[in-house]
DRENPA-3360 file (N, C-alpha, C; in nm, 2 decimals, always signed):
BEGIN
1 = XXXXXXXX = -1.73/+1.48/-2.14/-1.71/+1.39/-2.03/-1.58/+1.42/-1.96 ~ -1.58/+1.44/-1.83/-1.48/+1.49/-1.73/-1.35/+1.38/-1.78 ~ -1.23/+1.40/-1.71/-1.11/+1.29/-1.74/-1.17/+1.18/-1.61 ~ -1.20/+1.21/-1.52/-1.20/+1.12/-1.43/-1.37/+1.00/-1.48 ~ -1.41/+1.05/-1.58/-1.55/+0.99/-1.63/-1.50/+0.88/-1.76 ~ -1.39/+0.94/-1.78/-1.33/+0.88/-1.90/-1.24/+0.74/-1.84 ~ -1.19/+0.78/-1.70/-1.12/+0.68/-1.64/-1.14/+0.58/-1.60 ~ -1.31/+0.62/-1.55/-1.37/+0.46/-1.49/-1.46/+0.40/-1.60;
9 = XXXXXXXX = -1.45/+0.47/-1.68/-1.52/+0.39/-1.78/-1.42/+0.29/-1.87 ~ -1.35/+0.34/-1.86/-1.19/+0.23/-1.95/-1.20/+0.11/-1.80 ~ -1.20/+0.16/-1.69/-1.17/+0.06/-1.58/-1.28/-0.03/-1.57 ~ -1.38/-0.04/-1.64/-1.48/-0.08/-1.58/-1.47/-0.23/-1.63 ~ -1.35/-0.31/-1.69/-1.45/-0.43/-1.65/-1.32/-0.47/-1.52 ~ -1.24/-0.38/-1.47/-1.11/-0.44/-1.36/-1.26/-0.41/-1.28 ~ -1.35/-0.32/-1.28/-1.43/-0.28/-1.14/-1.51/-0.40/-1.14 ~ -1.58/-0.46/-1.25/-1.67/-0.58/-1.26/-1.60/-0.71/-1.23;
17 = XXXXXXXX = -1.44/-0.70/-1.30/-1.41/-0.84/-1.18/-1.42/-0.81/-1.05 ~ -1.35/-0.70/-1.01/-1.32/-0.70/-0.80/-1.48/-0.75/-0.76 ~ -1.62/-0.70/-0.87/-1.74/-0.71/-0.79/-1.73/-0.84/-0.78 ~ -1.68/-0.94/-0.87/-1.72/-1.06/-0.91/-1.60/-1.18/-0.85 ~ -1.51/-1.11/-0.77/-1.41/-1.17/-0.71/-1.42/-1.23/-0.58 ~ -1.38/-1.37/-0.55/-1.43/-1.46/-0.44/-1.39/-1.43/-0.34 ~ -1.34/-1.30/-0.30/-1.31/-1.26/-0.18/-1.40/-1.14/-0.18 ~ -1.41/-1.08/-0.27/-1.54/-1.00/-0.23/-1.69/-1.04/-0.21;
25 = XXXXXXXX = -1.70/-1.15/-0.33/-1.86/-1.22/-0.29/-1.81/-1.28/-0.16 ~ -1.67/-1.33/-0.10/-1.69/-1.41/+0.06/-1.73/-1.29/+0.14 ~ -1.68/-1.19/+0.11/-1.75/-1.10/+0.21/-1.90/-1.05/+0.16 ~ -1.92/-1.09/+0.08/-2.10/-1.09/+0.02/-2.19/-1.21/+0.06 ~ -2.15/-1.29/+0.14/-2.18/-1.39/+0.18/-2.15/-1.44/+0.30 ~ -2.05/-1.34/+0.36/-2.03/-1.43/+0.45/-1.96/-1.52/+0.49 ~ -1.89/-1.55/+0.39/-1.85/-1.72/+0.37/-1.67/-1.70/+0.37 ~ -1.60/-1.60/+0.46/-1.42/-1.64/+0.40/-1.39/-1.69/+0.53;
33 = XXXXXXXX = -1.23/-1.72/+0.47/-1.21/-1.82/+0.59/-1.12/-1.73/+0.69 ~ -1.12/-1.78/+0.81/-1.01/-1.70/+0.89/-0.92/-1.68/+0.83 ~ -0.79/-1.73/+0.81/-0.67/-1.73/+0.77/-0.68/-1.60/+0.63 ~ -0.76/-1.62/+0.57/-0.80/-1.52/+0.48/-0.84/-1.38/+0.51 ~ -0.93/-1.41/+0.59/-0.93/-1.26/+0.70/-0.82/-1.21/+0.73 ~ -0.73/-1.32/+0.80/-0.65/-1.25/+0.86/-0.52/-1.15/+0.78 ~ -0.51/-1.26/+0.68/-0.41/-1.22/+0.57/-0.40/-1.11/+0.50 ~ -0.57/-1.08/+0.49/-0.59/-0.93/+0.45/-0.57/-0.82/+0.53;
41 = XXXXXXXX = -0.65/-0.83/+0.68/-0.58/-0.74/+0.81/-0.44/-0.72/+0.80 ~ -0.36/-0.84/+0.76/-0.20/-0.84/+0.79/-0.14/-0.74/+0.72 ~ -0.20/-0.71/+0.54/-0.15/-0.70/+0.48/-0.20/-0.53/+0.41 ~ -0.31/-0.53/+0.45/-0.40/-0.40/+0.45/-0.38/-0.23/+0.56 ~ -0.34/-0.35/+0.68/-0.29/-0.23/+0.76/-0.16/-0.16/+0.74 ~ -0.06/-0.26/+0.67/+0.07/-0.20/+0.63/+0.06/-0.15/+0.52 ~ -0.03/-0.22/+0.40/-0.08/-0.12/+0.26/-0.07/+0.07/+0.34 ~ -0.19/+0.06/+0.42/-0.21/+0.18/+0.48/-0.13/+0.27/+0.58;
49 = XXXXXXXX = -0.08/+0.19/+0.59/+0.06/+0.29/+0.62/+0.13/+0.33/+0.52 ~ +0.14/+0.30/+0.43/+0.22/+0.35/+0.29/+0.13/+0.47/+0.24 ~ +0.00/+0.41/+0.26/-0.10/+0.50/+0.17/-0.12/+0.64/+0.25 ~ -0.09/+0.66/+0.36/-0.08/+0.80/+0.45/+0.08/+0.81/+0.38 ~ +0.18/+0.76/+0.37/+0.30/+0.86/+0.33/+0.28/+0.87/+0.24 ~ +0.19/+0.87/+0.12/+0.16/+0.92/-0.02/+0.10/+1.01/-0.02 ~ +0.01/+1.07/+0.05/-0.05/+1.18/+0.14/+0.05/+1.26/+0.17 ~ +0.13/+1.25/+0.27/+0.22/+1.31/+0.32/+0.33/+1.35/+0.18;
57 = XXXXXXXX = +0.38/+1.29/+0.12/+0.41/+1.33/-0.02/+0.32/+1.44/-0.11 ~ +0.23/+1.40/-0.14/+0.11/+1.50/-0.16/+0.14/+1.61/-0.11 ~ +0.20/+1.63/+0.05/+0.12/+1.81/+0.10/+0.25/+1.87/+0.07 ~ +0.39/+1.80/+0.04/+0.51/+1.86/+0.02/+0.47/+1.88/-0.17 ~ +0.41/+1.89/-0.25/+0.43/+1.93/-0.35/+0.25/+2.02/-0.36 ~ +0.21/+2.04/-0.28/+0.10/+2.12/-0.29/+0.14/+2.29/-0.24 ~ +0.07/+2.38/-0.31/+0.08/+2.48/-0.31/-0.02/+2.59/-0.27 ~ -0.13/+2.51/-0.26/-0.24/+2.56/-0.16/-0.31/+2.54/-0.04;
65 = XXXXXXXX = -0.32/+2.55/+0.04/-0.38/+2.53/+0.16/-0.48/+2.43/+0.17 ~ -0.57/+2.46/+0.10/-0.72/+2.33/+0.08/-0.68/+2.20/+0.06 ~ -0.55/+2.20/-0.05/-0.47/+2.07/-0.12/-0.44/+2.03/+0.01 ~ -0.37/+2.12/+0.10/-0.27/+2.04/+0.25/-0.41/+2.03/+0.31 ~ -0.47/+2.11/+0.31/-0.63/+2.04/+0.49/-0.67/+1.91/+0.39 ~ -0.72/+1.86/+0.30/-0.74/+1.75/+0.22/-0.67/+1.69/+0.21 ~ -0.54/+1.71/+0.21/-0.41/+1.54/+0.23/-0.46/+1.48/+0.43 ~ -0.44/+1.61/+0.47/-0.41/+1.59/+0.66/-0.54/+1.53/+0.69;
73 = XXXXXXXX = -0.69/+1.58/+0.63/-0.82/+1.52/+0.66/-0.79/+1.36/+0.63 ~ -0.76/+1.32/+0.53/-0.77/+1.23/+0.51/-0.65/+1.11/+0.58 ~ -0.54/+1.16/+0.60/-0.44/+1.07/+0.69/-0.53/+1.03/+0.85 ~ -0.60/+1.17/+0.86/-0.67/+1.16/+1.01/-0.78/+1.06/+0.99 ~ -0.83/+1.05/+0.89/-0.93/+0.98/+0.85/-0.90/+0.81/+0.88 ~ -0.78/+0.78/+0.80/-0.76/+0.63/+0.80/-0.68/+0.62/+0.92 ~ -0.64/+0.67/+1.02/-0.58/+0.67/+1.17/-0.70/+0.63/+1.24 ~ -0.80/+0.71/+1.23/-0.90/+0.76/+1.34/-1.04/+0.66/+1.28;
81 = XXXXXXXX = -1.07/+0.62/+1.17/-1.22/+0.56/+1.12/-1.15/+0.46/+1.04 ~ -1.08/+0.39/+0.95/-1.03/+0.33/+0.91/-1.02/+0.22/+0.94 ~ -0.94/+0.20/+1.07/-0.97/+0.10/+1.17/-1.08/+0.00/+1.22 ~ -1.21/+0.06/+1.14/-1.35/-0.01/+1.22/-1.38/-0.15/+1.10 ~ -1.37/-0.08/+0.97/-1.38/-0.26/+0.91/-1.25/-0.36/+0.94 ~ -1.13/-0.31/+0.98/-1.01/-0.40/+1.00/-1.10/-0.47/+1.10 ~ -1.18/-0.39/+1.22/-1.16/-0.45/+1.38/-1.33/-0.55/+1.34 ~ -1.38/-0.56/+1.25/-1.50/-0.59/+1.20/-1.46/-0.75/+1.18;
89 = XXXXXXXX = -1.35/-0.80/+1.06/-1.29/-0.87/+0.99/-1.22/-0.94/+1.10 ~ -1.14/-0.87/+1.19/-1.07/-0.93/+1.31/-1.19/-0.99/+1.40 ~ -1.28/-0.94/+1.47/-1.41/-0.98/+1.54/-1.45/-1.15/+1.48 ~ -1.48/-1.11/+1.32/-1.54/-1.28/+1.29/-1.40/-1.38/+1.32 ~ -1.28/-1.30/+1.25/-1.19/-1.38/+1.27/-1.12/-1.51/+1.44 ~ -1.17/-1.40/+1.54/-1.15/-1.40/+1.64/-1.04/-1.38/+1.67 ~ -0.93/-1.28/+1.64/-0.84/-1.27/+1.66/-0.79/-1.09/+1.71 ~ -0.72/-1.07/+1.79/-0.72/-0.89/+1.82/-0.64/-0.81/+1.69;
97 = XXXXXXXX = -0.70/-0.71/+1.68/-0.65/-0.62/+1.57/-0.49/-0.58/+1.60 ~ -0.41/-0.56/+1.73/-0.34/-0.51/+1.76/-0.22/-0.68/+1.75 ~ -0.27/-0.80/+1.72/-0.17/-0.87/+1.71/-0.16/-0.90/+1.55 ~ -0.22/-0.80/+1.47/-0.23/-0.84/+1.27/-0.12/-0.75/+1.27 ~ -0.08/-0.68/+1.28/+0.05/-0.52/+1.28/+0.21/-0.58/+1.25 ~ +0.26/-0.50/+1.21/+0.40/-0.55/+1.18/+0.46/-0.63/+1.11 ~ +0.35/-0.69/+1.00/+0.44/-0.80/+0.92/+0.46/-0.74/+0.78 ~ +0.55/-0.80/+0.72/+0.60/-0.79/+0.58/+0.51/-0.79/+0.51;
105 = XXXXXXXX = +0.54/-0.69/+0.42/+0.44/-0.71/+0.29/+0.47/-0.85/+0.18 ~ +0.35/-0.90/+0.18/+0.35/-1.02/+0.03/+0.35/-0.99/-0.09 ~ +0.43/-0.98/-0.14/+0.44/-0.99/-0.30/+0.37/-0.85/-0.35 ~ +0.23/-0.93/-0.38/+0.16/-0.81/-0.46/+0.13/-0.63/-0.40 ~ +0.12/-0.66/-0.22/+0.09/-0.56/-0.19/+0.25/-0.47/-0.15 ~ +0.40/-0.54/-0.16/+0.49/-0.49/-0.20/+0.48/-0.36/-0.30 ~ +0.49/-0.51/-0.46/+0.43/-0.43/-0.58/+0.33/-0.30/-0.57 ~ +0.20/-0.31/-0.50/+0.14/-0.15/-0.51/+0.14/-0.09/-0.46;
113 = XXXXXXXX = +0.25/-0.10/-0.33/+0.28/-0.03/-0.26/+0.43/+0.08/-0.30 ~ +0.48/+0.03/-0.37/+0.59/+0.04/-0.49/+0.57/+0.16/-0.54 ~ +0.46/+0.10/-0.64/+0.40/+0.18/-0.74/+0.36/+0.30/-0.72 ~ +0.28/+0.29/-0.62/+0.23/+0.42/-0.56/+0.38/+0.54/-0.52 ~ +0.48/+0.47/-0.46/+0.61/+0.51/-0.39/+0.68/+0.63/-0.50 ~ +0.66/+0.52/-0.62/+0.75/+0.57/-0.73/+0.64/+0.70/-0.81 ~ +0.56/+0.67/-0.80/+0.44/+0.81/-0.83/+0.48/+0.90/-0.81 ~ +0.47/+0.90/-0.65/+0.46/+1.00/-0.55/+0.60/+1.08/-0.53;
121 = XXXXXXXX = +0.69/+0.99/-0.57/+0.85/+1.10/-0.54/+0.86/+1.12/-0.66 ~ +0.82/+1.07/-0.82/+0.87/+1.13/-0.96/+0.74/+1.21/-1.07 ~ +0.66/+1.17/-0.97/+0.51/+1.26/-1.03/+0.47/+1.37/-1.02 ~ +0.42/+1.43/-1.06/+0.37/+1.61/-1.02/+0.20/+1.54/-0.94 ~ +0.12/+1.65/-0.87/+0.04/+1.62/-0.79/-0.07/+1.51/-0.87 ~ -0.07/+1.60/-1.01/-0.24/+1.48/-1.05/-0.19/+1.40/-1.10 ~ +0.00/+1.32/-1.12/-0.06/+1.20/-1.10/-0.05/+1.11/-0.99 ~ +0.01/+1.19/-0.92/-0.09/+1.14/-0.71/-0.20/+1.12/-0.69;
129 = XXXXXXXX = -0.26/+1.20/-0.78/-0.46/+1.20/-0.74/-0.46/+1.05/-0.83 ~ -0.43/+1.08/-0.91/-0.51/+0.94/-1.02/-0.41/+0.82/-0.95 ~ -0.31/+0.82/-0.90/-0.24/+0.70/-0.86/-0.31/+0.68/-0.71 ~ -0.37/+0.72/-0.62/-0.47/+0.69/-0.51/-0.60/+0.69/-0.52 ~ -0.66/+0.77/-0.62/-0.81/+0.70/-0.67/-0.87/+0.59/-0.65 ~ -0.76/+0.47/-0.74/-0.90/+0.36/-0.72/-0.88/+0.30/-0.58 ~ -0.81/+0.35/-0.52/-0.81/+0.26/-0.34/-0.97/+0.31/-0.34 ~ -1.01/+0.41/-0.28/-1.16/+0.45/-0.23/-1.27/+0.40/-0.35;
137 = XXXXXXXX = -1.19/+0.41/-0.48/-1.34/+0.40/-0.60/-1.38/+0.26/-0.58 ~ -1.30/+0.18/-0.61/-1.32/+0.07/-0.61/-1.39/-0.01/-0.47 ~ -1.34/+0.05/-0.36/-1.45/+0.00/-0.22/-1.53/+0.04/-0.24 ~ -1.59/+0.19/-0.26/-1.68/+0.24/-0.23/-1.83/+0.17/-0.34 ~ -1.75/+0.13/-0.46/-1.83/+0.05/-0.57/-1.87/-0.11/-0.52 ~ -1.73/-0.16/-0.50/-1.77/-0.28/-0.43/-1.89/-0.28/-0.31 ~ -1.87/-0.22/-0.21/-1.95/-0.20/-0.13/-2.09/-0.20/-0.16 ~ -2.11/-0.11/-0.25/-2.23/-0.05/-0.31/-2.29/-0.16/-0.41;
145 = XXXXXXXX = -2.21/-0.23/-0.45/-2.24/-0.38/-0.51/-2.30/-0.45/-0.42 ~ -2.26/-0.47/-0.32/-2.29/-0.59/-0.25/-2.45/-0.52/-0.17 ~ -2.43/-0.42/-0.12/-2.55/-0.36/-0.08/-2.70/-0.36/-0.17 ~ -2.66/-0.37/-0.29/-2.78/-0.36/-0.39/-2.81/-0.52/-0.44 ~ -2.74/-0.62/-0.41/-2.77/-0.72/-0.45/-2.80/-0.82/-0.37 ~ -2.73/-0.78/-0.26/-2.73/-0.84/-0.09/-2.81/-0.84/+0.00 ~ -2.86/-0.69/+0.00/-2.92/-0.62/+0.12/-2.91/-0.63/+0.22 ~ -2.77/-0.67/+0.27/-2.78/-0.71/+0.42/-2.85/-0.66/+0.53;
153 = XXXXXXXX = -2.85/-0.80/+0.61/-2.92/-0.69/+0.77/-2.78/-0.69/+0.85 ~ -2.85/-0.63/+0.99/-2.73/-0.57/+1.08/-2.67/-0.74/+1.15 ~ -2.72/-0.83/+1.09/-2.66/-0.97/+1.19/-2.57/-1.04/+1.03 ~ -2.59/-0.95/+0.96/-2.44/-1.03/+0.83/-2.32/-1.00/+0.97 ~ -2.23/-1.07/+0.92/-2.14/-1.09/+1.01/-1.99/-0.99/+0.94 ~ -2.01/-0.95/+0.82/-1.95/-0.86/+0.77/-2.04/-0.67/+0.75 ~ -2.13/-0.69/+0.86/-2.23/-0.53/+0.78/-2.13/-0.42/+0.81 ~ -2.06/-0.41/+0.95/-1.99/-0.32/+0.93/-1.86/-0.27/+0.83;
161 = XXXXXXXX = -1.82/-0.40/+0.79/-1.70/-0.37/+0.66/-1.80/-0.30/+0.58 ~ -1.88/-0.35/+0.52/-1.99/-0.33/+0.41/-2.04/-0.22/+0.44 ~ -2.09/-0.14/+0.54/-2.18/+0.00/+0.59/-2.08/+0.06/+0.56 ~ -1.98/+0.03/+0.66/-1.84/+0.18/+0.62/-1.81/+0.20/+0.48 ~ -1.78/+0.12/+0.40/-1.75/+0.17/+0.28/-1.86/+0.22/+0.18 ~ -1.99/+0.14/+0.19/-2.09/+0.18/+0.15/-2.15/+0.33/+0.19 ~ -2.12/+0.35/+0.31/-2.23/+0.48/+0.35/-2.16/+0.63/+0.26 ~ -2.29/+0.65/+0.26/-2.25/+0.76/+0.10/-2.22/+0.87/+0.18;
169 = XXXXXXXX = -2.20/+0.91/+0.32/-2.11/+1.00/+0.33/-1.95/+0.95/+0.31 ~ -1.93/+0.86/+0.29/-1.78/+0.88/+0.27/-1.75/+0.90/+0.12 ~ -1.86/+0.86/+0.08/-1.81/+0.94/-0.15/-1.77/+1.07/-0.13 ~ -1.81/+1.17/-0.03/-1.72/+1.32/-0.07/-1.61/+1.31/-0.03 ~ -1.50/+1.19/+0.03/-1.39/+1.19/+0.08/-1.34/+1.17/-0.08 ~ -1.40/+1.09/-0.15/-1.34/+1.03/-0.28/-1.35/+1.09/-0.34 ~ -1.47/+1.22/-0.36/-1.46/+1.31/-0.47/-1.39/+1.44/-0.42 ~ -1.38/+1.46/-0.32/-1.24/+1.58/-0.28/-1.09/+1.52/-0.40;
177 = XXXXXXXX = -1.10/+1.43/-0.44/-0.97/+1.38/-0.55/-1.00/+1.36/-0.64 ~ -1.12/+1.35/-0.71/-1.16/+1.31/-0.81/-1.18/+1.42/-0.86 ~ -1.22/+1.55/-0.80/-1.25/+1.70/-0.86/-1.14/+1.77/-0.85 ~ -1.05/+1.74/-0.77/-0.88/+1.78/-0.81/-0.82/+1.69/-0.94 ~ -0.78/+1.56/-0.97/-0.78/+1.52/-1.05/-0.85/+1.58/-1.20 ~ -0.98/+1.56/-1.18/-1.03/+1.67/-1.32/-0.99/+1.77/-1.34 ~ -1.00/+1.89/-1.25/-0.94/+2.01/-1.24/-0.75/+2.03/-1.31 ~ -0.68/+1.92/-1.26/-0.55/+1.94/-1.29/-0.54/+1.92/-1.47;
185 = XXXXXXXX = -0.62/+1.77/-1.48/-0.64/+1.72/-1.60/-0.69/+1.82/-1.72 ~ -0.74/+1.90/-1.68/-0.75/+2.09/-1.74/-0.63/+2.12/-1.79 ~ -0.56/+2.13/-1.72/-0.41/+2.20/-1.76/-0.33/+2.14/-1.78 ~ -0.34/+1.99/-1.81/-0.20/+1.91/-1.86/-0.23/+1.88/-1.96 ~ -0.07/+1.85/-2.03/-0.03/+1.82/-2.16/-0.07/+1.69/-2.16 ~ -0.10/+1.63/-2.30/-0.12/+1.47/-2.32/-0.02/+1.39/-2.26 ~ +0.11/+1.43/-2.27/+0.18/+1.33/-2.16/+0.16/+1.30/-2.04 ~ +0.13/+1.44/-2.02/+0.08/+1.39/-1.82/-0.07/+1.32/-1.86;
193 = XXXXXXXX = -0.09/+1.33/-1.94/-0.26/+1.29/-1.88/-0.25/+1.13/-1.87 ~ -0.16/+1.14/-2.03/-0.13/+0.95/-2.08/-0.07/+0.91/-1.90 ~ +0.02/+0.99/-1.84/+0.06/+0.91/-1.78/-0.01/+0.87/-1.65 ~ -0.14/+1.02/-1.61/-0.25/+0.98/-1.50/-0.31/+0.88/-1.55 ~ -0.33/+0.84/-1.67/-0.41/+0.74/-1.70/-0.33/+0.56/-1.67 ~ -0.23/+0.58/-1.70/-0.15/+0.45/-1.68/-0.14/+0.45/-1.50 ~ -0.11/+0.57/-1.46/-0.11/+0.53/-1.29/-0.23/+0.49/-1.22 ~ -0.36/+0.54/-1.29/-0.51/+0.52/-1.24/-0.54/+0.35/-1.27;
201 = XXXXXXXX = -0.50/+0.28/-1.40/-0.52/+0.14/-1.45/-0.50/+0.06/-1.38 ~ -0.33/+0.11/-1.34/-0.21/+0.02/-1.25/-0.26/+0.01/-1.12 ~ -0.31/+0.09/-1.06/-0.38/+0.08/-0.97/-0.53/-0.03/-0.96 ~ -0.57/+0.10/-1.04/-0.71/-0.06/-1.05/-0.67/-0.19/-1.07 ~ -0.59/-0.24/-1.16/-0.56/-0.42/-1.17/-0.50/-0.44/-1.01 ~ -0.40/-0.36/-0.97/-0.35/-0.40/-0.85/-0.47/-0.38/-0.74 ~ -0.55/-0.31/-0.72/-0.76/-0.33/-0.62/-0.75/-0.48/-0.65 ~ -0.76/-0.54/-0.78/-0.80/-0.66/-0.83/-0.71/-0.76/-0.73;
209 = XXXXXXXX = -0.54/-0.76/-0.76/-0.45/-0.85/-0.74/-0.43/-0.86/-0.56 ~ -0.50/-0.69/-0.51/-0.49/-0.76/-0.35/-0.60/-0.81/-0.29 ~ -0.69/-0.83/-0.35/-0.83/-0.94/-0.33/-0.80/-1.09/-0.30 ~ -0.74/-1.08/-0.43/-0.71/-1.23/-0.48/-0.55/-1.31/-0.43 ~ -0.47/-1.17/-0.37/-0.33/-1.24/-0.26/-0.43/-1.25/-0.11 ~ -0.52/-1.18/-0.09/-0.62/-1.21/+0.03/-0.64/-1.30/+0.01 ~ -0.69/-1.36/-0.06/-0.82/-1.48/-0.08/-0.68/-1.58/-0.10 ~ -0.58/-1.65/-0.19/-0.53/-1.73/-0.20/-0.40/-1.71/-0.06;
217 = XXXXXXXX = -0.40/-1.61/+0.00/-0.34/-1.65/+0.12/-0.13/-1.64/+0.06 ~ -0.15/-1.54/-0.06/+0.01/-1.53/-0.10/+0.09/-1.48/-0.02 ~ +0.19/-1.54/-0.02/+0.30/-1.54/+0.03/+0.45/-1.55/-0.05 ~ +0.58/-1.50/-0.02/+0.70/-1.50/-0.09/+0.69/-1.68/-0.09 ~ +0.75/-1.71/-0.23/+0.77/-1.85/-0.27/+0.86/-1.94/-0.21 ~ +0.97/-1.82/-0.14/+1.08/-1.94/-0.04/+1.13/-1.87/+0.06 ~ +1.07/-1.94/+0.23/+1.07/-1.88/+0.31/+1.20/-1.87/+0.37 ~ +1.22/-1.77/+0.42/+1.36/-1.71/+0.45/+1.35/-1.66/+0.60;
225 = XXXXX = +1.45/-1.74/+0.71/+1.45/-1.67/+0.87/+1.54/-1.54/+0.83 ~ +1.48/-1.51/+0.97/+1.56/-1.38/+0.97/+1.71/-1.32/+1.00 ~ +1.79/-1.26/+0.97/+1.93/-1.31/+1.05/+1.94/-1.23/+1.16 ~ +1.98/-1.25/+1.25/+2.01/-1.23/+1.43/+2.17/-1.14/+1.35 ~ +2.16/-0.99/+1.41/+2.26/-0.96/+1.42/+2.29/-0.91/+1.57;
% end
């Protein structure tokens, strides 16, 4: 069994909550509220800004060419297509995608946004690969959850979130990492591996924890203005 076969099988019941999490069945139904919408647009577009400079981290410790066209594909990727479930989520919301931009990160998406930070500047490449994994594994599963149990038509009011992540040409974006990841996982000592495996987990619970700051609408505990200098 590959390392990356060994990884989601340890992850598998963090993947069975996200399926089973009330922000994902609201988007399996249909059923979230604005403000919830929005909070995830707010908070997802800035996630994703982080998640291209972890990329960009990536091509400064890569040493092959394919490694750097596979960081740059995929920055172009969430610039250029990325965008269409944000503006999907914003549509039901009724609100424009260009006024969710620029706010602070909340708590948890801080925290994985962190996490990933501290990977990326004290890690060697695979555990970059395993510390960005479950962003795609986890949608692309979720997605593929809802689609098999759901079946939506094209008038769910979420199909486009749901199609983009679901449509199986985007799995070779995820396994362009996942076959680097195994590949590296070849040549590393148990320490590195112990430690791709702790960055791959940390990730998965944190998939979980930015569902559920969506859904409960988190926010820092004591609101603070800003100071005018």
């Amino acid at each position: 069994m590959s390392f990356s076969s060994d990884l989601r099988r340890e992850a598998d019941p963090v993947f069975r909550a996200i399926f089973e999490h009330p922000f994902v069945q609201g988007i399996a139904k249909g059923e979230l509220k604005k403000e919830q919408l929005i909070h995830y647009v707010k908070q997802d577009f800035e996630y994703l800004n982080v998640y291209m400079q972890i990329y960009g981290l990536g091509i400064s410790k890569c040493k092959d060419r394919g490694d750097i066209a596979m960081f740059h594909d995929k920055i172009g990727f969430i610039l250029n297509s990325e965008i269409h479930p944000h503006n999907n989520l914003c549509r039901v919301a009724g609100v424009r995608y260009e006024d969710l931009q620029g706010y602070r990160l909340a708590p948890t998406a801080l925290h994985y946004t962190r996490h990933m930070l501290t990977v990326a500047h004290q890690g060697s490449l695979g555990e970059i690969y395993a510390v960005l994994l479950p962003c795609p594994w986890t949608y692309i599963e979720a997605a593929q959850h809802i689609i098999d149990t759901v079946r939506p038509k094209d008038d769910h009011p979420f199909y486009e979130w749901i199609m983009f992540y679901g449509n199986q040409e985007i799995r070779p974006r995820m396994m362009d990492i996942v076959d680097r990841l195994d590949a590296w996982a070849e040549q590393a000592n148990e320490d590195e591996k112990a430690r791709m495996k702790e960055h791959f987990m940390l990730s998965c619970q944190l998939e979980y924890m930015f569902f559920d700051m969506a859904y409960k609408l988190e926010e820092w505990p004591v609101p603070v203005k800003p100071v005018s200098v």
